[in-house]
N, C-alpha and C positions, 0 to 999 in steps of 0.2 A: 353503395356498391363499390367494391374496391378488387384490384387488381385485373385480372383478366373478365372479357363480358361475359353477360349469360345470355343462353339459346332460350329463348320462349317460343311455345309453339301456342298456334290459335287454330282452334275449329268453332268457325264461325256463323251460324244461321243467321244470316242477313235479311231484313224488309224493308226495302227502299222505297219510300210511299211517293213522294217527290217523281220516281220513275217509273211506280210500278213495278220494281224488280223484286226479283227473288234468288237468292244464291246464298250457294255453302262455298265458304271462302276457307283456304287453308294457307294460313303465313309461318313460318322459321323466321323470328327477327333475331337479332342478335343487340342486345342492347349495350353499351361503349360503359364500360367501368365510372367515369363520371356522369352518366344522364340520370336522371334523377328518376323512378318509377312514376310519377307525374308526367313527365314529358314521352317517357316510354308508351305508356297509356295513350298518349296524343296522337303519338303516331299511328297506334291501331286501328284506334276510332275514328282517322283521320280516311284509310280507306277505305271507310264502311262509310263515314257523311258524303268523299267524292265517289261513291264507287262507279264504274263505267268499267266497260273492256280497253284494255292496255293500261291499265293503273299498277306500278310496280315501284316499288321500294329501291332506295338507292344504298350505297353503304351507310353502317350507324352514325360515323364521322363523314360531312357531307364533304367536298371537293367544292372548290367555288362553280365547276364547267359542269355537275348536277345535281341534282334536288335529292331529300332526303326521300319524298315519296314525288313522282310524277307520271305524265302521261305524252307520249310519241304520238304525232299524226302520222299519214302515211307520208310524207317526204323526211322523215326523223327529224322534226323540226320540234321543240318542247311544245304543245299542246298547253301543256298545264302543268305548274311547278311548285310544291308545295314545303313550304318551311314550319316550321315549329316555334313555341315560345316565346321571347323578343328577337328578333335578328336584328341587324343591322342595318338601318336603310343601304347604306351604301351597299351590302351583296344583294339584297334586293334589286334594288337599282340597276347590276350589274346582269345578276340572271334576266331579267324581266326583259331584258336586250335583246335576249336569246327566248321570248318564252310569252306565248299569245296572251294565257292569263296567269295569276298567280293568286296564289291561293296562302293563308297566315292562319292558322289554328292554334290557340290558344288557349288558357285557360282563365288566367286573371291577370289578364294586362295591366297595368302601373301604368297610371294617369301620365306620369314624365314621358314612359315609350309611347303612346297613341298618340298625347303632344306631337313628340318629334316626326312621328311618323305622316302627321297631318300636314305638319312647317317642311317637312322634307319638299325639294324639287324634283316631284317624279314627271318624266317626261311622259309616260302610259299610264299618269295615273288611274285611270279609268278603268285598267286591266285588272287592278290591286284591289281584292276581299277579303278582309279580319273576320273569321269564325272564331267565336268565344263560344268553347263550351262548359258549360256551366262546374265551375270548380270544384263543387260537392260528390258530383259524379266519378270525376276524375281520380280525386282522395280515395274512394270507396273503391273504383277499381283497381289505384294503385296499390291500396293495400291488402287488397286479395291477389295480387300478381302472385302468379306461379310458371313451373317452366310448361306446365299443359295448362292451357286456357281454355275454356268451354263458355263458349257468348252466344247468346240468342239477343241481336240485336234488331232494334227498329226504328229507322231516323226516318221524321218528319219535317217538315218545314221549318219547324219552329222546335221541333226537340229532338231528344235521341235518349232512347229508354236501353240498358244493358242489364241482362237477366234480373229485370224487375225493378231497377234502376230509373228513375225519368230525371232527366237534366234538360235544362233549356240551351236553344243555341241560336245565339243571336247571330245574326251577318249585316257586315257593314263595310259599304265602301268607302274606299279613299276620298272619293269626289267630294 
C-alpha cells in the first residue's frame, strides 16, 4: 500500500462461543499506507476474538497514551489494551501502566520477539496475553481484502473460522 490509506468497511456476523454471543458488527477502519494487509486483517479479527461492549478502535497510527483497538471501564480507566504484531516491550511496558490487562495478537511471532518478550522486566506481567492466530488464515483474508468485507465469523476457544476459513488460535501468557 502506498501513499494515502484505504477505507475498508466490514459487516460482520459474529459467534462468540467462549460468550455465547451473537452480533452483526459494522467497522470503517482506515488502514495507514505502510501496514501491511496482514496486520490490517489482525486488527479485524482482533475485535471479533475480544469482542465485549465498549471495544473500539483507536486511530490506524497508534499514539503511545492509546491502543490501537481497546476497551474503557466505567471510570475511563483502559480496561483492556490491545497491540498488534511485535511491539516493543518498552510501549507495552508503558501502556500496561495505564491498562488492567493487555492483550498481543499476532500472527507469526519470531522466536527472537517471544525471547525478548519473555526476558523483558514486566512489572504486571501477569496482565500480558500473546494471541497467535494462525498465519494461513490471516494470508487468505488478507488477500481477499476489499474495501467491502463480508465475514461470517466464529471464534472458539481454541479457533476462529472466517467465511469457511478455520485457523487455530493459541493464547499464551507472559507468566
Amino acid at each position: 500500500m502506498s501513499g494515502r490509506g484505504t477505507l475498508h468497511r466490514f459487516a460482520i456476523e459474529l459467534e462468540h462461543a467462549p460468550t455465547s454471543a451473537r452480533a452483526t458488527l459494522e467497522h470503517a477502519l482506515m488502514s495507514h499506507p505502510s501496514e501491511t494487509d496482514e496486520r490490517f486483517v489482525l486488527r479485524a479479527l482482533a475485535a471479533c476474538i475480544e469482542h465485549a461492549p465498549g471495544l473500539a478502535f483507536g486511530p490506524p497510527l497508534c499514539r503511545d497514551d492509546e491502543p490501537a483497538l481497546g476497551r474503557r471501564d466505567d471510570h475511563g480507566r483502559w480496561a483492556l489494551w490491545i497491540e498488534f504484531g511485535e511491539p516493543q516491550p518498552d510501549r507495552l511496558r508503558r501502556a500496561l501502566s495505564g491498562a488492567d490487562r493487555m492483550v498481543v495478537v499476532t500472527s507469526a511471532p519470531s522466536k527472537p520477539w517471544l525471547a525478548k518478550m519473555r526476558e523483558f522486566r514486566w512489572p504486571k506481567k501477569s496482565r500480558v496475553e500473546i494471541i497467535e492466530v494462525e498465519q494461513s488464515l490471516v494470508r487468505s483474508l488478507g488477500a481477499a481484502l476489499d474495501r467491502q468485507n463480508r465475514w461470517r465469523v466464529r471464534v472458539d476457544a481454541d479457533s476462529i473460522e472466517c467465511n469457511g476459513v478455520t485457523g487455530a488460535l493459541r493464547r499464551t501468557a507472559l507468566t
